[in-house]
C-alpha positions as CSV (number, residue, x, y, z in Angstrom):
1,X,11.2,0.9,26.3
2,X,14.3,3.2,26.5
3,X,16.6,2.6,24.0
4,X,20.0,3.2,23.5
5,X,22.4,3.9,20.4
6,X,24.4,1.1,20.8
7,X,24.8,-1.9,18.3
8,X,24.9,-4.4,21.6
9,X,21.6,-3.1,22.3
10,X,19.9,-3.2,18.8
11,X,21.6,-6.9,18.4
12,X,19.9,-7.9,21.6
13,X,16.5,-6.6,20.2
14,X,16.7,-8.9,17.5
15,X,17.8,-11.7,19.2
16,X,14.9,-11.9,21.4
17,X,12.5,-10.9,18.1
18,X,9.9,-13.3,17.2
19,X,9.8,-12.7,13.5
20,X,14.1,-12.5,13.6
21,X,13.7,-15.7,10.9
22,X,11.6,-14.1,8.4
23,X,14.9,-12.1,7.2
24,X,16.3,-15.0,5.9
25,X,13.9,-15.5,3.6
26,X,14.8,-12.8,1.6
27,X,17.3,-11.7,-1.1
28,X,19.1,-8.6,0.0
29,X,21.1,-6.4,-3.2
30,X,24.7,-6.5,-2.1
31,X,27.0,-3.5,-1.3
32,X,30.4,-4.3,-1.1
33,X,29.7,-8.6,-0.7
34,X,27.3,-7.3,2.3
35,X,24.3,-7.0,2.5
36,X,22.4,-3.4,1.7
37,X,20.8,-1.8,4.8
38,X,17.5,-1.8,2.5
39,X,15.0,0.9,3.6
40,X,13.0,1.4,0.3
41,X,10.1,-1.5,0.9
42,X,7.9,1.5,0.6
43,X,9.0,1.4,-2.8
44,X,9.5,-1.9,-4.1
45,X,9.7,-5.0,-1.6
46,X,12.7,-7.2,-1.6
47,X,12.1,-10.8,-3.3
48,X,11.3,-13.2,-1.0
49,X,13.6,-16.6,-1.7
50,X,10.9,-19.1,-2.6
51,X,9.5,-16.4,-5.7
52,X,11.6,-18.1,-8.4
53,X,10.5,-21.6,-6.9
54,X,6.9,-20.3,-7.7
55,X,7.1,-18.6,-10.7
56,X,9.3,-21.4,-12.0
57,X,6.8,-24.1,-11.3
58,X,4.2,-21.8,-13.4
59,X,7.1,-22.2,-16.3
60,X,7.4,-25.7,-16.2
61,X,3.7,-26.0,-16.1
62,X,3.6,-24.2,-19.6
63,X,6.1,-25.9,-21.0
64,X,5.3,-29.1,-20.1
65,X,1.6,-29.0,-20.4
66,X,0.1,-26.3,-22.5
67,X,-3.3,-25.0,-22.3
68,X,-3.8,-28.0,-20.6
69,X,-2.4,-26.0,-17.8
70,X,-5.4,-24.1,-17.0
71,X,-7.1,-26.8,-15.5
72,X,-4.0,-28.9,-13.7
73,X,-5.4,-30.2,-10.2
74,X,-5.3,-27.9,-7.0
75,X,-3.3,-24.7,-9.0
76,X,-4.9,-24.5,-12.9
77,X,-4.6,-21.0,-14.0
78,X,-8.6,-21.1,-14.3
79,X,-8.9,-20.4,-10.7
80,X,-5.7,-19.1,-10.0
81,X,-6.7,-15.9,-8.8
82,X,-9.0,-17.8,-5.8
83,X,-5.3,-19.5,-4.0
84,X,-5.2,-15.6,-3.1
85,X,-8.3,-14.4,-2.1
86,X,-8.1,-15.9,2.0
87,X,-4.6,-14.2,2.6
88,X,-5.8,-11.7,1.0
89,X,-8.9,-11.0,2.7
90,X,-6.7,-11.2,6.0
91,X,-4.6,-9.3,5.0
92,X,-7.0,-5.8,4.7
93,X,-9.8,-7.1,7.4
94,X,-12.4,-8.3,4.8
95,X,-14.6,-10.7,3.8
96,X,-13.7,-13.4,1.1
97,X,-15.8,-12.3,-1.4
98,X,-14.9,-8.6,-1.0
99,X,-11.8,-8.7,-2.6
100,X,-9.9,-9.7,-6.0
101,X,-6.0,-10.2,-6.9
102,X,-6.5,-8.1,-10.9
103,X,-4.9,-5.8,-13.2
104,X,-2.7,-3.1,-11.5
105,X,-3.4,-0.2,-9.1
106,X,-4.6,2.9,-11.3
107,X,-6.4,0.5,-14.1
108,X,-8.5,-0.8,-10.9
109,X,-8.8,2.7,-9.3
110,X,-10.6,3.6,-13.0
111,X,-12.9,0.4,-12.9
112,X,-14.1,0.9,-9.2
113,X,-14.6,4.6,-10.1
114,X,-16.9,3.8,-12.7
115,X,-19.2,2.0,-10.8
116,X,-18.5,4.1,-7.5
117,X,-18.5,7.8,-9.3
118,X,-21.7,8.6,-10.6
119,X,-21.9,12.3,-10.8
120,X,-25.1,14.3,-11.0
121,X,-25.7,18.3,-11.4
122,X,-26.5,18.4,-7.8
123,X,-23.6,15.9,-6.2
124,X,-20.3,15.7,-8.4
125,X,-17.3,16.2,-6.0
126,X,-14.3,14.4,-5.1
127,X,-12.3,15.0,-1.9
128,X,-9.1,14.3,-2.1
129,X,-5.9,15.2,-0.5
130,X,-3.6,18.0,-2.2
131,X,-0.5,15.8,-2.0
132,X,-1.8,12.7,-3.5
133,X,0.1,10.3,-5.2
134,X,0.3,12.1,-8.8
135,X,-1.2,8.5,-10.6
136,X,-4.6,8.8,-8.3
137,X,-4.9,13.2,-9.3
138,X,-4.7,12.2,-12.9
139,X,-7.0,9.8,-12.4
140,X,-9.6,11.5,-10.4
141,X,-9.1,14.7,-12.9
142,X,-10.0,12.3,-15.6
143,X,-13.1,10.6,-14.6
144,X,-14.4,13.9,-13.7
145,X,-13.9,15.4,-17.1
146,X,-15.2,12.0,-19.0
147,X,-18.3,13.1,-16.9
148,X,-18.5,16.6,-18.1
149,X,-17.4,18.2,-14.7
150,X,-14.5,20.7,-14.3
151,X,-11.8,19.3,-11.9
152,X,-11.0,23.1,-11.0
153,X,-14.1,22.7,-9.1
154,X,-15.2,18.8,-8.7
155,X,-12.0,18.1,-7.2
156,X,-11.7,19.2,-3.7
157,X,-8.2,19.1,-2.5
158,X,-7.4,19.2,0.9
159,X,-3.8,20.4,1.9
160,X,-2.1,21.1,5.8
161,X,-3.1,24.2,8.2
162,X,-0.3,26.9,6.6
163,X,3.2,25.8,8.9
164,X,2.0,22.4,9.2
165,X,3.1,19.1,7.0
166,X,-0.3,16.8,7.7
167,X,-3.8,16.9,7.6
168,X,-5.7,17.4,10.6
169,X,-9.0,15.1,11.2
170,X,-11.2,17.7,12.1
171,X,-10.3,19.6,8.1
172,X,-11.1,16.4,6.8
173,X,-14.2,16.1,8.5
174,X,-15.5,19.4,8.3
175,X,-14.4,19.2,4.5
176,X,-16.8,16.4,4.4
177,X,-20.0,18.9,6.1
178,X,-19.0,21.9,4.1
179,X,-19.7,20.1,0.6
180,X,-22.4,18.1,1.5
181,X,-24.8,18.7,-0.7
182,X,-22.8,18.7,-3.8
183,X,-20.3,15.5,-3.0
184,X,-20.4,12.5,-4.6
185,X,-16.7,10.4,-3.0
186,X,-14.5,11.0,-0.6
187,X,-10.9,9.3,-2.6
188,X,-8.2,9.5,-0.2
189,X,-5.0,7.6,0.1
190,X,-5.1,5.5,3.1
191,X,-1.7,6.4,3.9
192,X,0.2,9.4,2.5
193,X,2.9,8.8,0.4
194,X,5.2,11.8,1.0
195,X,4.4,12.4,4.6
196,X,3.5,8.8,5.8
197,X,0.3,10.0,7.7
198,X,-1.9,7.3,7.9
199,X,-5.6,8.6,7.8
200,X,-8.5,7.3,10.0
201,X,-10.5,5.6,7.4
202,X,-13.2,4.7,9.9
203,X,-14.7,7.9,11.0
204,X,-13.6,9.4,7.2
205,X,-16.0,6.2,5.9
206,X,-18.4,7.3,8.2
207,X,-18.8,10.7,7.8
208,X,-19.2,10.7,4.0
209,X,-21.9,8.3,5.0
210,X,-24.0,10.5,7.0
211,X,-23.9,13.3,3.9
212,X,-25.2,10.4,1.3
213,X,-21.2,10.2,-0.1
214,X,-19.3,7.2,-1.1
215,X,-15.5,6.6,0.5
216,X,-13.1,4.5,-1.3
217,X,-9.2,4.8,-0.8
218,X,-5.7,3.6,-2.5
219,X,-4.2,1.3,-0.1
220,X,-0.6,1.4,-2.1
221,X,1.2,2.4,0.7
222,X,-1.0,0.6,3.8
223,X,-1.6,-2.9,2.6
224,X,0.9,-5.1,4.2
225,X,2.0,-1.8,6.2
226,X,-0.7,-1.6,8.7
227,X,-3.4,-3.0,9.9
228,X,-6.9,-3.1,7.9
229,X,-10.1,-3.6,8.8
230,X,-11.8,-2.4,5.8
231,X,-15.1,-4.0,6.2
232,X,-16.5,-3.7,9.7
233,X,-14.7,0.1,8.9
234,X,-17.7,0.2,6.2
235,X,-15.4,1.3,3.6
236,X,-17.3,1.1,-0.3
237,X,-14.1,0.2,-2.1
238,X,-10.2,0.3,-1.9
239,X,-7.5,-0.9,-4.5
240,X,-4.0,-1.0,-3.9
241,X,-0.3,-2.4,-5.7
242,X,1.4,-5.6,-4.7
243,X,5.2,-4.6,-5.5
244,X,6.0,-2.2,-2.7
245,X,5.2,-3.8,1.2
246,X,3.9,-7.0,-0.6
247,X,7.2,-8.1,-2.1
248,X,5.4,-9.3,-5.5
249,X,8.3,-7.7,-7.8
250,X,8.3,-4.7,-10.0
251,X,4.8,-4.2,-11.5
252,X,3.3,-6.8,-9.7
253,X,-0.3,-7.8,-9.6
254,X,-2.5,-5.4,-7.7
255,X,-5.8,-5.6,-5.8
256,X,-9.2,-4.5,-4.9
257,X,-11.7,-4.4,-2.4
258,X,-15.5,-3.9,-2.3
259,X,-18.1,-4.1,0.1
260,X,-20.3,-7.1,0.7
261,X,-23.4,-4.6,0.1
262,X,-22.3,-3.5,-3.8
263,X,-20.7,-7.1,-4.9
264,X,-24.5,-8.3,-4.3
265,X,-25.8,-5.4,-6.3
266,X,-25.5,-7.3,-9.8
267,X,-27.2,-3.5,-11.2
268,X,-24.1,-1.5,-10.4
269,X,-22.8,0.2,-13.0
270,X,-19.2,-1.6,-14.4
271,X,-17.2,-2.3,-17.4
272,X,-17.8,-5.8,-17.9
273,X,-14.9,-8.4,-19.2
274,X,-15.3,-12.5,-19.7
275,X,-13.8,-13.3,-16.5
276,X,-15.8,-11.2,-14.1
277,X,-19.2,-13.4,-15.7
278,X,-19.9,-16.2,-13.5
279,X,-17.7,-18.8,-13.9
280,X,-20.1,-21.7,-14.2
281,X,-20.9,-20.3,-17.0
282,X,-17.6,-18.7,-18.5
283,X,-16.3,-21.2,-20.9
284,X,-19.9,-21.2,-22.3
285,X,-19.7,-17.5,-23.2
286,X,-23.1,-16.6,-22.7
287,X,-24.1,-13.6,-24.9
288,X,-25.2,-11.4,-22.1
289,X,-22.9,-10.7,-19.0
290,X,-23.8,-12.2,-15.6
291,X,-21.8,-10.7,-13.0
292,X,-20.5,-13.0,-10.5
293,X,-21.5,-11.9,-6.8
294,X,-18.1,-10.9,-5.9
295,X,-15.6,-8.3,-6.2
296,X,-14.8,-11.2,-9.5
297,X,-17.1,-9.5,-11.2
298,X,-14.6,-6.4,-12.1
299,X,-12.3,-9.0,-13.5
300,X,-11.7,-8.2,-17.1
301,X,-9.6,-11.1,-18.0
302,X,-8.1,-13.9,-17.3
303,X,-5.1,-14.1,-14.4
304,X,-1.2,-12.9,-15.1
305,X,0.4,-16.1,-13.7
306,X,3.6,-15.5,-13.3
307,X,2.8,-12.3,-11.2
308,X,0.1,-14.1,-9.4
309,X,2.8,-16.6,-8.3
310,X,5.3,-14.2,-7.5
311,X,2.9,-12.4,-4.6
312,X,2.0,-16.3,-3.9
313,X,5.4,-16.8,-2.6
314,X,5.3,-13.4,-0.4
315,X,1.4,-13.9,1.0
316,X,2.7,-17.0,2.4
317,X,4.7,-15.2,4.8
318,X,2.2,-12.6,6.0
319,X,0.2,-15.6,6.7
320,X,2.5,-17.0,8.9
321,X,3.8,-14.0,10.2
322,X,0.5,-12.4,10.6
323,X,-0.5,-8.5,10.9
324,X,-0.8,-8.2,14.9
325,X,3.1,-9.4,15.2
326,X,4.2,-7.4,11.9
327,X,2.6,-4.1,13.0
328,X,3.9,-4.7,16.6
329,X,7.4,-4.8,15.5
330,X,6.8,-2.2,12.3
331,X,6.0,0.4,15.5
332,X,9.1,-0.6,17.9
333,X,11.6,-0.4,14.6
334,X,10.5,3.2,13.6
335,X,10.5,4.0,17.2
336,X,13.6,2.8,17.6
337,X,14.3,4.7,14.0
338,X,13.2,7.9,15.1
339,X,15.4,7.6,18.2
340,X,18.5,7.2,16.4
341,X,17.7,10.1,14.4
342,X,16.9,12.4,17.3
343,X,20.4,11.0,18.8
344,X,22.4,11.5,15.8
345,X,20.9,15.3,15.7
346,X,22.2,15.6,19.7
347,X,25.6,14.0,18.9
348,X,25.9,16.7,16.0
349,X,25.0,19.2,18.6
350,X,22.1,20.3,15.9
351,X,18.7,19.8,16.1
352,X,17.9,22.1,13.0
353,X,19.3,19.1,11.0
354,X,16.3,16.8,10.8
355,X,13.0,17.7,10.5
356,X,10.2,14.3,11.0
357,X,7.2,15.0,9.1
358,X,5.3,11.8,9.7
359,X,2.7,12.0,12.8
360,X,3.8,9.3,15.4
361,X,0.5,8.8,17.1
362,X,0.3,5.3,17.0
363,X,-3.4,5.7,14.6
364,X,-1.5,8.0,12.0
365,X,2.1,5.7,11.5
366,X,2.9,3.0,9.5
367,X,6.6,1.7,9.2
368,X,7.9,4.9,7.2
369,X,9.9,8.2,8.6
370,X,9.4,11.2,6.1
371,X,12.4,13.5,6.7
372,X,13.2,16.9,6.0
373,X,16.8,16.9,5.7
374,X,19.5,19.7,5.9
375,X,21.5,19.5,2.4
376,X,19.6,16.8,2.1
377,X,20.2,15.7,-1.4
378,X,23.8,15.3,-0.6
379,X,22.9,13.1,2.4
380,X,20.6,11.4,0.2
381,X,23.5,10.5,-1.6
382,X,25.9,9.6,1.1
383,X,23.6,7.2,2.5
384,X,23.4,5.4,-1.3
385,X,26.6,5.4,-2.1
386,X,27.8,3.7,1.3
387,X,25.2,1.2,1.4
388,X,21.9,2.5,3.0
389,X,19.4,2.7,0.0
390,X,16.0,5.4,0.7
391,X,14.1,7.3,-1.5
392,X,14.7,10.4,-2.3
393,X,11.5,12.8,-2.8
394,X,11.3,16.7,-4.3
395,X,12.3,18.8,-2.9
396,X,13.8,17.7,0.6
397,X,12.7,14.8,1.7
398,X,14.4,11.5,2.3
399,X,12.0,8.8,2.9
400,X,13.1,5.7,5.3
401,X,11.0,2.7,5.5
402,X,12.0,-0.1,7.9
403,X,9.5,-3.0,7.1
404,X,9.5,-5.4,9.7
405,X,9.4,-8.7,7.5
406,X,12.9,-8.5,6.8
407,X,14.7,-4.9,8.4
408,X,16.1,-5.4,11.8
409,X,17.4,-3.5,14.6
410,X,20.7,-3.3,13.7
411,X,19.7,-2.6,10.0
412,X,18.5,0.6,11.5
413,X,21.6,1.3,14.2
414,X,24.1,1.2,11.0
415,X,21.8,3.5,9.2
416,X,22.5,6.0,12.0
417,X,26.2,5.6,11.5
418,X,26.2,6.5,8.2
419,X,23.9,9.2,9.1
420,X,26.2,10.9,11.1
421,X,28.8,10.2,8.9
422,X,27.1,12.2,6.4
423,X,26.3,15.2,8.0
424,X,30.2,15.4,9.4
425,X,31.5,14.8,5.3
């Protein structure tokens, strides 16, 4: 498509967009009585309208009926956690019982990782990349060391060829062959945080495979960004948070995924909690756990409602919308994003203004734009105080993230407005 920097044109685009209606659905924060152009999803989602209708119904449940809730026809907090698992199993390309609504993201990365890092003298590394999400290093360094291991050298971190701002496949890979014999996991983030490079979890999966390595990735940033197919991709495990692209509110509920192979394996090393036993037999509290053949079984306790019904309200619309149309349109907005960026750069007459640092092969981009930016802390500010709300990230970058449930065309035309503005104040 050739696209033009023209608010006729980017009204047009969304008049004939098939997911237009989904913005509605939305609260937007207001900037002077209109709405923000919001381009921090990547961050934490906007709430979708029919959350407080959700969460409210989970109050007035509680009020009105007690414990007695737990077991109220078609949504008793019991089960609550099962209304989830379908969408959610769409939603990353798995199989029912490979995944589990629990807990939050680095409290599940540290359960998976003790039945998923095992360490011996012979095979006790991590792969991971240099520029990981600070949470997942911590987390890494610190099952290492409960091990006995030194993270100076069990934790392999891979960072960019010098001059370069991603990883290149083939490092990955022949990171992979050069510590064959001693690695134990491959723990990536499916998609970079700072940069936005999405990583090909397939052939990743598969070549820690073939060296007798495990591969298991945080999905923070890629579920409800892009589209998964973590089982037939082989991947062992994933976890991932629901208050960025899934819209479940600050500190919502997160997720995990296992393969069908180890939720069958009832041996598999785990911390075990009451509501990961089977639940036919829950409420009689046997003495000795029974794992549940599911990822259940890394349930510790008992659901948190009100978040559960929060991402409720949001899982509904992925449903409808589905990932084929939301990844379709998540490409043509930061197309269409990174246009108006190159344009604003030509207009200035500069094209030292802007550096992009995310990878726009279609396999490596989700819906962010990681950008080096001239003076860019004072842009960063320009844009917030006149409405357009990114995220700021040491020490130059201003990430923009255009998520098609509720950003639009224009949303992304006025951002290059202000853009330009900015450079010129």
């Amino acid at each position: 498509m050739e696209f033009k920097n023209d608010l006729a044109f980017a009204t047009d685009l969304d008049n004939n967009d098939p997911l237009k209606s989904y913005r509605s659905q939305f609260h937007f924060p207001q900037h002077q009585h209109k709405p923000m152009l919001y381009f921090t999803g990547n961050s934490l989602g906007l709430q979708p309208k029919k959350t407080a209708v959700l969460v409210n119904q989970e109050l007035s449940d509680w009020a009105t009926l007690g414990v007695e809730g737990h077991f109220k026809p078609d949504t008793g907090w019991f089960a609550y956690h099962e209304l989830l698992r379908a969408s959610t199993a769409r939603l990353v390309g798995a199989l029912p019982e490979e995944v589990a609504v629990m807990n939050h993201l680095t409290v599940n990365l540290h359960l998976l990782m003790v039945s998923f890092y095992q360490p011996t003298q012979q095979r006790f590394k991590i792969i991971c990349e240099g520029f990981a999400f600070p949470s997942d290093r911590y987390a890494l360094q610190s099952q290492i060391k409960v091990h006995g291991f030194d993270p100076a050298t069990a934790l392999v971190e891979l960072f960019p060829r010098e001059g370069e701002e991603t990883l290149r496949q083939e490092d990955i890979l022949a990171a992979i062959e050069e510590n064959k014999n001693s690695l134990a996991l491959v723990m990536l983030g499916g998609l970079n945080f700072y940069t936005g490079q999405v990583f090909r979890m397939k052939e990743i999966a598969a070549a820690a495979h073939k060296v007798n390595a495990l591969a298991g990735f945080d999905l923070a940033h890629a579920a409800g960004n892009i589209k998964l197919s973590l089982h037939d991709w082989n991947i062992d495990f994933a976890c991932w948070c629901s208050y960025k692209y899934l819209n479940a509110g600050p500190g919502g509920v997160g997720g995990i995924y296992i393969h069908q192979r180890h939720v069958q394996n009832i041996n598999l090393p785990r911390f075990a909690g009451w509501w990961g036993n089977d639940p036919r037999t829950r409420f009689a509290m046997p003495h000795d756990f029974l794992p549940v053949q599911s990822a259940d079984a890394w349930q510790l306790s008992n659901a948190p409602i009100l978040n559960m019904a929060a991402l409720c309200a949001s899982m509904e619309l992925f449903d409808e919308a589905g990932m084929d149309a939301l990844t379709k349109k998540s490409l043509l907005l930061t197309s269409y994003l990174l246009y108006i960026v190159k344009d604003v750069m030509k207009q200035m007459n500069d094209d030292t203004l802007i550096r992009v640092i995310t990878p726009f092969e279609e396999q490596q981009q989700g819906c962010q734009l990681s950008l080096v930016v001239k003076n860019g802390r004072k842009v960063f500010d320009y844009l917030t105080s006149h409405g357009a709300v990114t995220d700021w990230r040491e020490p130059d970058v201003i990430r923009v993230a255009p998520v098609p449930l509720y950003n639009s065309f224009e949303d992304i035309y006025k951002f290059g407005v202000i853009l330009k503005e900015a450079f010129g104040s």
